[in-house]
C-alpha positions in Angstrom: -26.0 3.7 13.2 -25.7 -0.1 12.4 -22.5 -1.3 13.4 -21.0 -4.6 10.7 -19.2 -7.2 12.9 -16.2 -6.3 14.4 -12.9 -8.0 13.9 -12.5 -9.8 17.2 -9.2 -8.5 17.9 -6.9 -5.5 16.6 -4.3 -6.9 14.3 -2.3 -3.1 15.0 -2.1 -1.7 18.4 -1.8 1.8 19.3 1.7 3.1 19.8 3.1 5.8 22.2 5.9 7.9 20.7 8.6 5.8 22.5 7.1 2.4 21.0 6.4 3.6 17.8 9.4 2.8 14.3 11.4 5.4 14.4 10.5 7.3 11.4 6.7 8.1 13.6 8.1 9.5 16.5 8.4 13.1 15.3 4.6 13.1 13.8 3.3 11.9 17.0 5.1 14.2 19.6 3.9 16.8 16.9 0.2 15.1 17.1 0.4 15.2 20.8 1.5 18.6 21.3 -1.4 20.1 18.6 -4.3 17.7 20.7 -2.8 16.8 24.6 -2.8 13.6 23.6 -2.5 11.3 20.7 -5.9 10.2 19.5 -6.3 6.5 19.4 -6.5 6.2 15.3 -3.0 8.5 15.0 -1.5 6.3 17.6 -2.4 2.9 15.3 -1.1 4.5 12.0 2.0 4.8 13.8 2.4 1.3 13.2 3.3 2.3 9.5 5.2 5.7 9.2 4.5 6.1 5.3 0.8 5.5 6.0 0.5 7.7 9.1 2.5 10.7 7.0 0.5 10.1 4.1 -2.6 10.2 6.0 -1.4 13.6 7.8 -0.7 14.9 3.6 -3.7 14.3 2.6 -5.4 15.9 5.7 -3.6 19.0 5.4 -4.6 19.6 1.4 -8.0 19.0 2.4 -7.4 21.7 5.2 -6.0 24.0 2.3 -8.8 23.6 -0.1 -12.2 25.9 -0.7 -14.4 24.3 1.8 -14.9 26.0 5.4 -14.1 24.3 8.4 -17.3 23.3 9.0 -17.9 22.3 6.1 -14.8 19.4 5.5 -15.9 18.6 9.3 -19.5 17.6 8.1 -17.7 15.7 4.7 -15.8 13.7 7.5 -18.8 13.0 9.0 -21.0 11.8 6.9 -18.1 9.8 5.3 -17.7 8.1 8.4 -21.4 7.4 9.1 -21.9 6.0 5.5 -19.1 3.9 6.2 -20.1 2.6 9.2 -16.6 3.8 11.0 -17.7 4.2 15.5 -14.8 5.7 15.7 -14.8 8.4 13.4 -17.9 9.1 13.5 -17.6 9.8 17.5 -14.3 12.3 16.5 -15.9 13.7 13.9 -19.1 14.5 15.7 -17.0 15.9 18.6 -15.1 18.3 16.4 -17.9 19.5 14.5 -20.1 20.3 18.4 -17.4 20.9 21.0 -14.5 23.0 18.4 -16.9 24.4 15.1 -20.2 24.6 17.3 -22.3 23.3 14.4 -25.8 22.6 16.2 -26.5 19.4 17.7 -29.6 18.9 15.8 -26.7 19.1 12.1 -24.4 16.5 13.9 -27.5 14.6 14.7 -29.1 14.2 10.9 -26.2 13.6 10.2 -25.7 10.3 11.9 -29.3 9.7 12.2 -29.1 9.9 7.8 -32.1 12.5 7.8 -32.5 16.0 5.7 -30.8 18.9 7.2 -32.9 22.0 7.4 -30.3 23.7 5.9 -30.3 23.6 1.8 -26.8 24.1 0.7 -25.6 22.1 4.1 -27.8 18.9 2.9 -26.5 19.0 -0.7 -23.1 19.1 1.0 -23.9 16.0 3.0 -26.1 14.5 0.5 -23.7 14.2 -1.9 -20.7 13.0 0.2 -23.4 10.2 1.0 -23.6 9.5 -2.4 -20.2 9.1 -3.5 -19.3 6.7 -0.4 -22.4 4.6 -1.0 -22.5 4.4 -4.6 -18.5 4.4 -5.2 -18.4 7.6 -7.1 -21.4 6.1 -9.2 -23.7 9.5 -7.9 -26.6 10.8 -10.1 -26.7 13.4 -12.0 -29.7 15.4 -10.2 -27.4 15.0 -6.4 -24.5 16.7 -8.3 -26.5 19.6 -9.6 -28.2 20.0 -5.7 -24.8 20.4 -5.1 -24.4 23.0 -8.0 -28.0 24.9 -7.2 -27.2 25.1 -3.6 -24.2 27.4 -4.3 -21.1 25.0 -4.4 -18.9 24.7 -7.6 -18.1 22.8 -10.4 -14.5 21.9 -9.1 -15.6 21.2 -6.0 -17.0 18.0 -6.6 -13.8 16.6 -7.3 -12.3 18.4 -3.8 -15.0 16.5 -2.4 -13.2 13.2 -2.9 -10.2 14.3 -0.9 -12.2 14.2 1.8 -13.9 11.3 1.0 -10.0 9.4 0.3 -9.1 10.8 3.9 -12.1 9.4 5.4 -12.2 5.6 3.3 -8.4 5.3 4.9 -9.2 6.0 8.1 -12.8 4.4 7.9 -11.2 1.0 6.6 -7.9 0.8 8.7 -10.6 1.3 11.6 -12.6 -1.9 10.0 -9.5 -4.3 10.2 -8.2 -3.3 13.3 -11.0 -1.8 15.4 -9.9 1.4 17.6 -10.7 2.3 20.9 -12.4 5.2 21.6 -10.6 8.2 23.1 -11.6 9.8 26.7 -12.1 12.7 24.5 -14.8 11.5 22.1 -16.8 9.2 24.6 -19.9 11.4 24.9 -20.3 10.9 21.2 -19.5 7.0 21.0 -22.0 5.0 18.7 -23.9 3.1 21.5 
């Protein structure tokens, strides 16, 4: 995965819960009690309790919507890797191996942008592509390999909520580059 330059210094750092505002605290002992430990990219939203409780929101809809685990873990994914996130891409491709055992050779077409053996799984990920690289702007023939592979109609548009997830995460990572976790090293973008 090509990398675009880095911002040479993080204009937000990470906070713990006892540096964090005050209105953060709460989410981030409750972050750290789900994980044993607060991710890197929870601990910078921090910085901005609105944004970090939005960002949760939004997460658990997604959670709540039609698409398997799997599946929203493979949206984040490829979301990431279209938008060039190191980060994300590296949590995302833990999740999806370590936590949802999707094969190694899935997480890896994935990253790598190749065809998935799998049909309805490539339309998935084809499509997410899409959206992020064309800005919603996708063609008519991904959305109905989306359709033919067995998704629906209204799933399209639950799509983008993964997609919204990923473009805030994706971006805040862009202006204010994260370090990776302990946890998510063996899947850092080299």
């Amino acid at each position: 995965m090509s990398t675009t330059p880095e911002v040479s210094k993080a204009m937000f750092v990470p906070q713990s819960v006892e540096s964090a505002p005050e209105q953060s605290r709460p989410i981030l002992e409750k972050i750290n009690k789900a994980f044993g430990f607060i991710p890197n990219l929870m601990a910078t939203f921090a910085n901005n309790p609105s944004v970090l409780e939005g960002y949760l929101a939004l997460e658990g809809i997604f959670e709540k919507g039609s698409f398997a685990a799997v599946e929203r873990q493979l949206i984040l994914l490829a979301a990431s890797v279209e938008n060039k996130c190191a980060y994300c891409t590296a949590a995302h491709s833990t999740i999806a191996k370590e936590f949802l055992h999707v094969a190694p050779e899935i997480v890896s077409a994935i990253r790598n942008r190749t065809p998935i053996a799998d049909k309805k799984t490539d339309a998935l990920v084809n499509l997410t592509r899409e959206i992020v690289r064309e800005r919603g702007f996708v063609k008519q023939e991904t959305i109905e390999g989306f359709l033919s592979a067995g998704y629906r109609k209204e799933q399209v548009m639950e799509l983008l909520l993964g997609v919204a997830l990923k473009t805030i995460s994706n971006y805040l990572d862009h202006i204010s580059p994260t370090h990776s976790d302990q946890a998510f090293e063996t899947e850092k973008v080299r």
